[in-house]
C-alpha positions in Angstrom: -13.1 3.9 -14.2 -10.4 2.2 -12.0 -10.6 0.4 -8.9 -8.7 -1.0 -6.3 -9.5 -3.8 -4.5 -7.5 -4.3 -1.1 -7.8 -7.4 1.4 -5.6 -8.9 4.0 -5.3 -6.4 6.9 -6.8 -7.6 10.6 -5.5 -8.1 13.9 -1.7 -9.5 14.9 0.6 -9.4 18.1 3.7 -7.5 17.8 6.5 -9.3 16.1 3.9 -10.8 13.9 3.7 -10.4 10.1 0.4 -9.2 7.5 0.5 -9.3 3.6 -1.9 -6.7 2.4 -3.0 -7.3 -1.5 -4.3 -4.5 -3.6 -5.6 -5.4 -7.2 -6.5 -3.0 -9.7 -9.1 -3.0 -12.5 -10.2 -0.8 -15.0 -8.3 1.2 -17.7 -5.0 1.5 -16.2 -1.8 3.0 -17.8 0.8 0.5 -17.9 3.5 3.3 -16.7 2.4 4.0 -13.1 3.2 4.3 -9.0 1.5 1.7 -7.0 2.2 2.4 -3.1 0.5 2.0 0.2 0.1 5.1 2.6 -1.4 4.4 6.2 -3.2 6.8 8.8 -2.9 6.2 12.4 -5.2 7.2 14.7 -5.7 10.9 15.5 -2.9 11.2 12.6 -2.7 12.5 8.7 -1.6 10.0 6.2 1.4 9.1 5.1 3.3 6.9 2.7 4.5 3.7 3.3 5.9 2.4 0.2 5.8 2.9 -3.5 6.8 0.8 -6.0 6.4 2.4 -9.8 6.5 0.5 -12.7 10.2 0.4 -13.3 11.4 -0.9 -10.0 11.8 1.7 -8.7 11.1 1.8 -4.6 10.2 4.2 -1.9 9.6 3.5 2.1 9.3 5.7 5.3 12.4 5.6 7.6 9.9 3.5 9.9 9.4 0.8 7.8 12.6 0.4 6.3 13.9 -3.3 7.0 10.4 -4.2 8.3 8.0 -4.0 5.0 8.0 -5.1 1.9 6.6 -3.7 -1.1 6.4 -6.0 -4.7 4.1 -6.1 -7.4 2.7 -8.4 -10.5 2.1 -6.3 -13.1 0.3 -9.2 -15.2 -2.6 -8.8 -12.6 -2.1 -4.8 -12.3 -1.6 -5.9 -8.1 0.9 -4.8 -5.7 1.7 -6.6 -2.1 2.6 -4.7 1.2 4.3 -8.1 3.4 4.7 -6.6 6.8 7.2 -8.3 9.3 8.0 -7.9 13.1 5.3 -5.3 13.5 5.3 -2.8 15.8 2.0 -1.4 17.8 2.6 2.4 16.3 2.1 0.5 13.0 -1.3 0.3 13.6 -4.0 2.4 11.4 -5.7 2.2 8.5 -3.9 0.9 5.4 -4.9 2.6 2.0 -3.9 1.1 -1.5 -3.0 3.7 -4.3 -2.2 4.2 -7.6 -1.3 7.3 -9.9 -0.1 8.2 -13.3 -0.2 10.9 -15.7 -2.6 10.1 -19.0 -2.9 12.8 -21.4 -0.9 15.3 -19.2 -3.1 14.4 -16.7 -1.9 13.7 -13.2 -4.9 11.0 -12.7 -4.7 9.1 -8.4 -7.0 6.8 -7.0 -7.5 5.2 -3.4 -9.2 2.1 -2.7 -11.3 2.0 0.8 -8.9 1.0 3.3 -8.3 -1.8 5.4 -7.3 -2.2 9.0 -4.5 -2.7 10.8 -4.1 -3.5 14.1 -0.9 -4.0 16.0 -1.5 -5.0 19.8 1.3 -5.5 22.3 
């Protein structure tokens, strides 16, 4: 079984920064996609970032310049640093990770963590 453990979201003024944390444990193929979607309130999810394991990098348009993404691969963790945040960043953050084993597309989520973005 893998799981991901995320932490750092909460409560910042606009132009403020987070650093969300999301470690993984469990049998996890070393070749994989870690990312960070988000859904807003009253909205579907979407992707954030992703970061796979051979550099390789993906961000929405909105975040570009803004966010972040990085990862240590010794501690199977990947890192979502936020800067000068804006109030439609707001919503709940969701760690995940995906890979193919066996053939097998296999994804997991971890449980979310808040965001909140006042102005």
């Amino acid at each position: 079984q893998v799981q991901l453990a995320e932490s750092g979201g909460g409560l910042v003024q606009a132009g403020g920064s987070l650093r969300l944390s999301c470690a993984a444990s469990g049998s996890i193929v070393s070749i994989n996609t870690m990312g960070w979607y988000r859904q807003p309130p009253g909205k579907q999810r979407e992707l954030v970032a992703s970061l796979n394991s051979n550099g390789d990098t993906r961000y929405a348009d909105s975040v570009k310049g803004r966010f972040t993404i990085s990862r240590d691969n010794a501690k199977d963790t990947v890192y979502l640093q936020m800067n000068s945040l804006k109030p439609e960043d707001t919503g709940i953050y969701y760690c995940n990770l995906h890979y193919v084993l066996l053939f097998r597309p296999r994804e997991y989520w971890g449980q979310g963590t808040q965001v909140t973005v006042s102005s």
